[in-house]
PQR file with spaces between the fields and no chain letter, atoms N, CA, C, O and H, PARSE charges and radii, in Angstrom:
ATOM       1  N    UNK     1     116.857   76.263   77.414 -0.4000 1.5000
ATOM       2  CA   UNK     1     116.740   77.442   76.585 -0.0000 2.0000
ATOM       3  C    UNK     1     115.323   78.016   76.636  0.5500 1.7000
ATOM       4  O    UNK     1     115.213   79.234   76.782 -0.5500 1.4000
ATOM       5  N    UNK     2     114.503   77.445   76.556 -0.4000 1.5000
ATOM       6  CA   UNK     2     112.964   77.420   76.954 -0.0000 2.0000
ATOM       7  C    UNK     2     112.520   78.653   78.170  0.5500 1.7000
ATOM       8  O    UNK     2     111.789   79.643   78.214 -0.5500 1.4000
ATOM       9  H    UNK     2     114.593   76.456   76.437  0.4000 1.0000
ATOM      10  N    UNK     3     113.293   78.036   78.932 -0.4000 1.5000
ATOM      11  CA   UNK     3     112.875   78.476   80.490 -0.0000 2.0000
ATOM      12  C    UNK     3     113.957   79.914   80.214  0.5500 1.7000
ATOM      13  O    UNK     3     113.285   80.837   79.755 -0.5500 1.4000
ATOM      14  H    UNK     3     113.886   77.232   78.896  0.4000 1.0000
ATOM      15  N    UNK     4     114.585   80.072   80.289 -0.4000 1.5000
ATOM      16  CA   UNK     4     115.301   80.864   79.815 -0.0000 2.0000
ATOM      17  C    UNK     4     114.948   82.295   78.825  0.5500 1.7000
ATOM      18  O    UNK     4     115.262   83.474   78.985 -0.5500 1.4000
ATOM      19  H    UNK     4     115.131   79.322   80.662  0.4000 1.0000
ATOM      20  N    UNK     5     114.314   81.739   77.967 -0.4000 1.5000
ATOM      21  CA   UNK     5     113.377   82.785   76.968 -0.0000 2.0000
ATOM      22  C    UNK     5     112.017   83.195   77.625  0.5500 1.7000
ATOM      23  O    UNK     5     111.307   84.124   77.240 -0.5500 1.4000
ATOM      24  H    UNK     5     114.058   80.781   77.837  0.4000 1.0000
ATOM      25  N    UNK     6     111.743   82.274   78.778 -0.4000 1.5000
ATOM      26  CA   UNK     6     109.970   82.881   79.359 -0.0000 2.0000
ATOM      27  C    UNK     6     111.041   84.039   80.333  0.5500 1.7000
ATOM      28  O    UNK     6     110.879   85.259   80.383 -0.5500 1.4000
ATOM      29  H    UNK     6     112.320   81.520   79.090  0.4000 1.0000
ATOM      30  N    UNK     7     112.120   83.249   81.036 -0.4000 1.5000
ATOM      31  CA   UNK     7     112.347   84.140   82.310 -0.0000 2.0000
ATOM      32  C    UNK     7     112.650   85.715   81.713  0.5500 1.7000
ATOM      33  O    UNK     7     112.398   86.745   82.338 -0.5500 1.4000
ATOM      34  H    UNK     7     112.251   82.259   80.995  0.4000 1.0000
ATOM      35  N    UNK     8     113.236   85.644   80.385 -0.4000 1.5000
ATOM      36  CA   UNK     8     113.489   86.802   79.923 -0.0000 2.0000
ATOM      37  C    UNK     8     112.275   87.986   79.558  0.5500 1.7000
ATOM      38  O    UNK     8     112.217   89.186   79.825 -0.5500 1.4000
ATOM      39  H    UNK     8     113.441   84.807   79.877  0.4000 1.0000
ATOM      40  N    UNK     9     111.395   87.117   78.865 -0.4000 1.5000
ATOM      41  CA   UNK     9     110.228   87.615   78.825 -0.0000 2.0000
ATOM      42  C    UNK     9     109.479   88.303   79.740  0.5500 1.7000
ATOM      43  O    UNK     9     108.823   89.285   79.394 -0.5500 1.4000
ATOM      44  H    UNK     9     111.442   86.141   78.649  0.4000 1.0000
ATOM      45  N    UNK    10     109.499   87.889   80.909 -0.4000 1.5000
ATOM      46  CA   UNK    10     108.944   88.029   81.972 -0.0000 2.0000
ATOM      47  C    UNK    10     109.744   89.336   82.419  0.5500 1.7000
ATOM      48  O    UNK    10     109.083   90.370   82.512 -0.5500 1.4000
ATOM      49  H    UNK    10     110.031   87.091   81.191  0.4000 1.0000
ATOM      50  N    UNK    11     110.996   89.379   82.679 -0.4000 1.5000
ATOM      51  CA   UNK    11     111.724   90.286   83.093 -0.0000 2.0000
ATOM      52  C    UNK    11     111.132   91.530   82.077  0.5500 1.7000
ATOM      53  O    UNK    11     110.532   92.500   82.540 -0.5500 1.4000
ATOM      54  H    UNK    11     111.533   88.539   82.603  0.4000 1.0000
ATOM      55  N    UNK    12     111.396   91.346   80.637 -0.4000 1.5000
ATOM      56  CA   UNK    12     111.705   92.702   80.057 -0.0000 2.0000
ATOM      57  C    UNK    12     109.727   93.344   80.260  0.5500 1.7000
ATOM      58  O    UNK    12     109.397   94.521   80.412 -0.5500 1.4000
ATOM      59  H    UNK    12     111.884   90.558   80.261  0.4000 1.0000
ATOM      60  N    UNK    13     108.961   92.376   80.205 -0.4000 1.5000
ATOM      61  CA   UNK    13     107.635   92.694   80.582 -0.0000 2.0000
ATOM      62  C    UNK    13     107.543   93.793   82.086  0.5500 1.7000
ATOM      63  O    UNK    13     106.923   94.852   82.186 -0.5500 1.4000
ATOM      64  H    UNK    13     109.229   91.420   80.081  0.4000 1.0000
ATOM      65  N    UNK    14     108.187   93.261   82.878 -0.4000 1.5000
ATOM      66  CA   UNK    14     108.109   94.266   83.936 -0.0000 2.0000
ATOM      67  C    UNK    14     109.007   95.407   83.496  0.5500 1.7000
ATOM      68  O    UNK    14     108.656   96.453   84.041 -0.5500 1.4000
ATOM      69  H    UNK    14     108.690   92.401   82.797  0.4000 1.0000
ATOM      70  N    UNK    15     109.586   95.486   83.047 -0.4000 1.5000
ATOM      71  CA   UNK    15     110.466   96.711   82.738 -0.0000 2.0000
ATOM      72  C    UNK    15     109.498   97.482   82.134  0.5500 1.7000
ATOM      73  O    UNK    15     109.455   98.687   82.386 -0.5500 1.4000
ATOM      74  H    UNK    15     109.870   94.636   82.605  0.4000 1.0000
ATOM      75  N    UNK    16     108.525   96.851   81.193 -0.4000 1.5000
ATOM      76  CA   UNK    16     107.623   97.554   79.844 -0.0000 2.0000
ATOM      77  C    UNK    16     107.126   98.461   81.042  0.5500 1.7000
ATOM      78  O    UNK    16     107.335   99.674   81.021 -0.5500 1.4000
ATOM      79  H    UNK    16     108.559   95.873   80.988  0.4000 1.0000
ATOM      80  N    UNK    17     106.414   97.800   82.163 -0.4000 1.5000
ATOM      81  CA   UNK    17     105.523   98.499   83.301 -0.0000 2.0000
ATOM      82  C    UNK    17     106.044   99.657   83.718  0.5500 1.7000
ATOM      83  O    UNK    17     105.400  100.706   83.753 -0.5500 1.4000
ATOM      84  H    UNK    17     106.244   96.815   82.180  0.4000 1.0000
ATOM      85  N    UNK    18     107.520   99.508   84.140 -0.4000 1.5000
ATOM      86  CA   UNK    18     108.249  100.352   85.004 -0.0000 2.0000
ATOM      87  C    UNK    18     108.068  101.327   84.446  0.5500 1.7000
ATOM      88  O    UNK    18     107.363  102.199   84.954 -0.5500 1.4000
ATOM      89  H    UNK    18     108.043   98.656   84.111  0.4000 1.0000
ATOM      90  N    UNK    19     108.708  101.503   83.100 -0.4000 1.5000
ATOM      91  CA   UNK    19     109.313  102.083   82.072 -0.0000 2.0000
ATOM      92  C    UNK    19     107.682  103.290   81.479  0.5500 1.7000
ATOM      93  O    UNK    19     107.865  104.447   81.101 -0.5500 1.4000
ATOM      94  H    UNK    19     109.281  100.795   82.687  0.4000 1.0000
ATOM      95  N    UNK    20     106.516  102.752   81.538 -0.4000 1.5000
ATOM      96  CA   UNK    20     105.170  103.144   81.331 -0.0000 2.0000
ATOM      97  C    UNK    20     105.007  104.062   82.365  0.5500 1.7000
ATOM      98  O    UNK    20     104.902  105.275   82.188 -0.5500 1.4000
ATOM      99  H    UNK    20     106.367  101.812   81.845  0.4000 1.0000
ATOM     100  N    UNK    21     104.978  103.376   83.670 -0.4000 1.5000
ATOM     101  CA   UNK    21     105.323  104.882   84.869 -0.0000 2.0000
ATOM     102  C    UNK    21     105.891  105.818   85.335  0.5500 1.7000
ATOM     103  O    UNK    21     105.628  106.759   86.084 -0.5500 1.4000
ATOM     104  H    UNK    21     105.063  102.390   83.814  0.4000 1.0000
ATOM     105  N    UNK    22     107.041  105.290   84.575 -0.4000 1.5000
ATOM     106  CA   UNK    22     107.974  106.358   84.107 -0.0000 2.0000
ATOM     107  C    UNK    22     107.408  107.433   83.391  0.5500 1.7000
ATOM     108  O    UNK    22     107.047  108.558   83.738 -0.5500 1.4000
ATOM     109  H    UNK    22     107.254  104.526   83.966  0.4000 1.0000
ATOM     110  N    UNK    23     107.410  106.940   82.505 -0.4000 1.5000
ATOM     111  CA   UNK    23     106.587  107.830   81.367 -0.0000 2.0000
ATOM     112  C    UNK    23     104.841  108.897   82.146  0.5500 1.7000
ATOM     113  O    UNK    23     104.314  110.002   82.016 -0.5500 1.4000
ATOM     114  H    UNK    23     107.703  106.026   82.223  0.4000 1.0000
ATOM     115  N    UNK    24     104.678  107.937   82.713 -0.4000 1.5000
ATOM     116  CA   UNK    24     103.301  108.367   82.873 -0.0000 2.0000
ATOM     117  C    UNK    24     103.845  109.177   84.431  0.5500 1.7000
ATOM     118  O    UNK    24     103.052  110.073   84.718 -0.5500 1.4000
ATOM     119  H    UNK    24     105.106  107.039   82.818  0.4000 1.0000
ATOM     120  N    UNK    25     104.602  109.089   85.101 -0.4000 1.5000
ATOM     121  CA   UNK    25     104.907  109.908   86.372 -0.0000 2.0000
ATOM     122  C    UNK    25     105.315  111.555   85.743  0.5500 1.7000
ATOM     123  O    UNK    25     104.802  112.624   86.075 -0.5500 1.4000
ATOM     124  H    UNK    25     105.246  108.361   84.868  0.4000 1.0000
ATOM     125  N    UNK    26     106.232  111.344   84.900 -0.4000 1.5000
ATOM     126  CA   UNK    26     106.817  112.518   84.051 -0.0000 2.0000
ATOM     127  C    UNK    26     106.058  113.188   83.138  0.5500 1.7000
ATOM     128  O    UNK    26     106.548  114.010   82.363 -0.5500 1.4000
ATOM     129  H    UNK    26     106.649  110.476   84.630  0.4000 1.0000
ATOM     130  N    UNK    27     104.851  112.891   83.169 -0.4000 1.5000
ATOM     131  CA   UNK    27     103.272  113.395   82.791 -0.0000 2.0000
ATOM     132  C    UNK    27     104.014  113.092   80.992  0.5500 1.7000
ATOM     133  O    UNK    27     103.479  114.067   80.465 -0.5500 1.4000
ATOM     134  H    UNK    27     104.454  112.224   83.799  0.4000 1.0000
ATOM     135  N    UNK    28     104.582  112.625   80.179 -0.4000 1.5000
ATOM     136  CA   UNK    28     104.627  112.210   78.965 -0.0000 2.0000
ATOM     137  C    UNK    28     105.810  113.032   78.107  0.5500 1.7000
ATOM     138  O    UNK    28     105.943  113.052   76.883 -0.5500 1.4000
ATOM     139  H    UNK    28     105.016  111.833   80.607  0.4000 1.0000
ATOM     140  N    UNK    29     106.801  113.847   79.336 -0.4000 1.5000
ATOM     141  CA   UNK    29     107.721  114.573   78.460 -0.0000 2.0000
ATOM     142  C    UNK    29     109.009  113.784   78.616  0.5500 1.7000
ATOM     143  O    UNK    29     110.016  114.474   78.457 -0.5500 1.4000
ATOM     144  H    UNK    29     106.692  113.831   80.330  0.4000 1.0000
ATOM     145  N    UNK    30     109.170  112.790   78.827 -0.4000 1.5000
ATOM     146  CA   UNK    30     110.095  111.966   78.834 -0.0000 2.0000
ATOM     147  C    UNK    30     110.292  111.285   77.126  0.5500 1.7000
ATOM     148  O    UNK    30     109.280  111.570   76.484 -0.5500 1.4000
ATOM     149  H    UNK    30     108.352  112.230   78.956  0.4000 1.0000
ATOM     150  N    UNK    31     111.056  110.686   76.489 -0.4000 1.5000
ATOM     151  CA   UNK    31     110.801  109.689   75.958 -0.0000 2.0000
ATOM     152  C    UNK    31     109.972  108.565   75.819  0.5500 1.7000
ATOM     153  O    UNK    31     110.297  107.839   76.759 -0.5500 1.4000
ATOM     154  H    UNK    31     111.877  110.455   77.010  0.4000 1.0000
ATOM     155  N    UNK    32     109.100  108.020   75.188 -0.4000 1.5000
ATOM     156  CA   UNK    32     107.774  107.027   75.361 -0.0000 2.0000
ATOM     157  C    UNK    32     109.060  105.914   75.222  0.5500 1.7000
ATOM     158  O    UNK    32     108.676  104.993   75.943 -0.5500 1.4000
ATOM     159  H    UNK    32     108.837  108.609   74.425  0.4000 1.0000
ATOM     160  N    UNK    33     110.331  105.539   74.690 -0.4000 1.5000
ATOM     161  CA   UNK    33     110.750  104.219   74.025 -0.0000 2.0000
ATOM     162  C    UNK    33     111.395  103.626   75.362  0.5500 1.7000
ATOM     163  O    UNK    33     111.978  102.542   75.331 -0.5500 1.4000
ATOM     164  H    UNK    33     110.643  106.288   74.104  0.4000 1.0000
ATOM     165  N    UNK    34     111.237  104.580   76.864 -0.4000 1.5000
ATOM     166  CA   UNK    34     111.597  103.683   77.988 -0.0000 2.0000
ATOM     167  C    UNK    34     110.219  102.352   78.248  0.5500 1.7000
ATOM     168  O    UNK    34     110.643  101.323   78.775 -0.5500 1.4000
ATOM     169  H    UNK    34     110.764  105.461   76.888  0.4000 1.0000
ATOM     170  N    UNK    35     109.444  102.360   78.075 -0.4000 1.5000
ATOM     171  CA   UNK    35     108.176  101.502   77.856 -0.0000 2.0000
ATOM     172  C    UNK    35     108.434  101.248   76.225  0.5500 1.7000
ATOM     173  O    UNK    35     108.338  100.057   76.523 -0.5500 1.4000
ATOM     174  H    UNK    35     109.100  103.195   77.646  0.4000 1.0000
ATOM     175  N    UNK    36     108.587  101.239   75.293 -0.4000 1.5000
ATOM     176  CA   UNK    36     108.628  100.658   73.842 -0.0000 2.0000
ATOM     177  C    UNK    36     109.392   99.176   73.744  0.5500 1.7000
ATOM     178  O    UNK    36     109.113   98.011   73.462 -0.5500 1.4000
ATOM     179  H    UNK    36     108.664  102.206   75.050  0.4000 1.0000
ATOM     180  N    UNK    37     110.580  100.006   74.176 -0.4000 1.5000
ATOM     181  CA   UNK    37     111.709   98.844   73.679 -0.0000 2.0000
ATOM     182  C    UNK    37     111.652   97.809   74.728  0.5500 1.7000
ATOM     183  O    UNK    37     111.593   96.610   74.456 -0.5500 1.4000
ATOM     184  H    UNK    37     110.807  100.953   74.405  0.4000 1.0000
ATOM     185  N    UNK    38     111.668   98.219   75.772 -0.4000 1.5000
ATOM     186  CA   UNK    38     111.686   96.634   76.472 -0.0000 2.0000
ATOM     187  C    UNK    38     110.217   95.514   76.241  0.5500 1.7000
ATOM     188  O    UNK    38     110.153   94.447   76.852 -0.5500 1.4000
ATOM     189  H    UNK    38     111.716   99.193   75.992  0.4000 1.0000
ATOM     190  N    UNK    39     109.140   95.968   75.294 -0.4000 1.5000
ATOM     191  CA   UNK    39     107.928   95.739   75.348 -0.0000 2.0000
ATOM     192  C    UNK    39     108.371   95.182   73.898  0.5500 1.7000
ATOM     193  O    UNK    39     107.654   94.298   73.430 -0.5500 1.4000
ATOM     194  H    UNK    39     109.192   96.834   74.797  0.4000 1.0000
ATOM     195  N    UNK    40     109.231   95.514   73.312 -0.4000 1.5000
ATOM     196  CA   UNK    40     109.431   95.147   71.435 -0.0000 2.0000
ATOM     197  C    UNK    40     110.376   94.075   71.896  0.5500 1.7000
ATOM     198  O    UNK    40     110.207   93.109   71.152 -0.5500 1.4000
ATOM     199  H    UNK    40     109.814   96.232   73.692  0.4000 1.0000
ATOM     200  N    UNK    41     111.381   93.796   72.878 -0.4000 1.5000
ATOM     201  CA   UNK    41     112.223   93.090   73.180 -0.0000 2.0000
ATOM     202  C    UNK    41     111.167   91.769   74.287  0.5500 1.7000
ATOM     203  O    UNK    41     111.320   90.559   74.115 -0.5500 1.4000
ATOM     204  H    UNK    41     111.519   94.580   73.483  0.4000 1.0000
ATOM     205  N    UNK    42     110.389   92.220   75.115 -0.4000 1.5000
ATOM     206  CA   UNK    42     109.337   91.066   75.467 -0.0000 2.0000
ATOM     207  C    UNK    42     108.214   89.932   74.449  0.5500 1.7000
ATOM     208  O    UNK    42     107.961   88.740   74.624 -0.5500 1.4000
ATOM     209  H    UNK    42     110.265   93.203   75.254  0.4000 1.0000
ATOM     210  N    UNK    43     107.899   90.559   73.756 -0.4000 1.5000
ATOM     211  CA   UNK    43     107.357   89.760   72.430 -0.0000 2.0000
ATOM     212  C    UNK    43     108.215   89.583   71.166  0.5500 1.7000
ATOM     213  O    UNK    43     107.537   89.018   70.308 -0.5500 1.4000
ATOM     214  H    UNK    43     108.105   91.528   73.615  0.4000 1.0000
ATOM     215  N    UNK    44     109.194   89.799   70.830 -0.4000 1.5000
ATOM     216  CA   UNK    44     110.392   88.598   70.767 -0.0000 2.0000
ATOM     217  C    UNK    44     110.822   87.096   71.417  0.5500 1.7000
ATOM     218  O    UNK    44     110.836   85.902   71.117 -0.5500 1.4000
ATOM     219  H    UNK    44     109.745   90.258   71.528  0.4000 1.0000
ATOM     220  N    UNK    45     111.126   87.916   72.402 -0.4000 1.5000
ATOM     221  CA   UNK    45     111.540   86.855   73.483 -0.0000 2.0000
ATOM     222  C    UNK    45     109.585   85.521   73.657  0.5500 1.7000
ATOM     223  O    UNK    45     109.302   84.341   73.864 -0.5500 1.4000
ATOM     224  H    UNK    45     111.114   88.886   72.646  0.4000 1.0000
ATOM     225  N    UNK    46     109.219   86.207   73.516 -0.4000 1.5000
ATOM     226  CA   UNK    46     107.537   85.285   73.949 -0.0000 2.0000
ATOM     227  C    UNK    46     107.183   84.674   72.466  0.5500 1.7000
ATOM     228  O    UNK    46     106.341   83.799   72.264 -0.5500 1.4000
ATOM     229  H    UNK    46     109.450   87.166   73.348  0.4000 1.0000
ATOM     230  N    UNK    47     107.838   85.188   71.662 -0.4000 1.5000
ATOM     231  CA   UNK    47     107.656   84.395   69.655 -0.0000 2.0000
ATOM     232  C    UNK    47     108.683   83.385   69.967  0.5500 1.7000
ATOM     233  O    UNK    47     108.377   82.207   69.781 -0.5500 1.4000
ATOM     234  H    UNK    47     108.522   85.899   71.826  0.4000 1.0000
ATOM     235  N    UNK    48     109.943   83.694   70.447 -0.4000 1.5000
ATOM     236  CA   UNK    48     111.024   82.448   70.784 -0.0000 2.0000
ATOM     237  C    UNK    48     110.254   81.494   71.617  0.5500 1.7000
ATOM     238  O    UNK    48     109.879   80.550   70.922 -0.5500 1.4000
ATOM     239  H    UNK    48     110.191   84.651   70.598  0.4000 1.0000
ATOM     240  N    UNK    49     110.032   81.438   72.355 -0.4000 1.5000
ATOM     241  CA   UNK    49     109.275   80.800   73.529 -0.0000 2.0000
ATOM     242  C    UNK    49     108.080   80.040   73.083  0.5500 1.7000
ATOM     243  O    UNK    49     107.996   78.958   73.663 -0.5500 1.4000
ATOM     244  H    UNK    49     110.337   82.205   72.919  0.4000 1.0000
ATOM     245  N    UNK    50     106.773   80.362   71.911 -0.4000 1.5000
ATOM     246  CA   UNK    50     106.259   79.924   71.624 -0.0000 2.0000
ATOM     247  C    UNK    50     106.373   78.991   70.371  0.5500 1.7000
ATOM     248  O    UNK    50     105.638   78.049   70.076 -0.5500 1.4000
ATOM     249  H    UNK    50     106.841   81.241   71.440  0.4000 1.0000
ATOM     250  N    UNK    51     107.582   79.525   69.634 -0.4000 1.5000
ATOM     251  CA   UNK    51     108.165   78.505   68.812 -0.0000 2.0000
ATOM     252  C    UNK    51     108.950   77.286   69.241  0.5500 1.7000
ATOM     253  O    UNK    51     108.930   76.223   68.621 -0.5500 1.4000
ATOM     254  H    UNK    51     108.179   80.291   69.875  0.4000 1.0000
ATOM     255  N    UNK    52     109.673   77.519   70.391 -0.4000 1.5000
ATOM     256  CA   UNK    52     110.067   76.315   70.939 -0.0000 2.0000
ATOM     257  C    UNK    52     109.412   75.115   71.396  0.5500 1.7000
ATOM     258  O    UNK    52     110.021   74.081   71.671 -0.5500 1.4000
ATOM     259  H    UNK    52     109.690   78.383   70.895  0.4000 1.0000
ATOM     260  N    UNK    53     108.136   75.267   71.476 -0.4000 1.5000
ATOM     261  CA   UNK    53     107.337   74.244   71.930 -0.0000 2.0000
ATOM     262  C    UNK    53     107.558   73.012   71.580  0.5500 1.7000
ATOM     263  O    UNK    53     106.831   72.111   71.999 -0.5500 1.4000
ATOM     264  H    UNK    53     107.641   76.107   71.252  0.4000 1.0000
């Protein structure tokens, strides 16, 4: 479950990135919550992960 909650982490973290260039390619008239939410859903997942210890 451990490994599982980093791999997720990890994933939605790159999305945060994607999701930021997104934003930032579309010079900022896009929605900002394509970079939000997967970044609110990565530090979740990294509070699970650090509680499991």
């Amino acid at each position: 479950m451990k490994k599982a909650a980093l791999a997720l982490t990890i994933i939605f973290i790159i999305l945060t990135f994607v999701g930021a260039g997104y934003v930032l390619m579309n010079e900022g008239k896009v929605n900002a919550g394509y970079a939000v939410v997967p970044m609110v859903f990565a530090l979740a997942g990294f509070a699970f992960y650090r509680k499991k210890c």
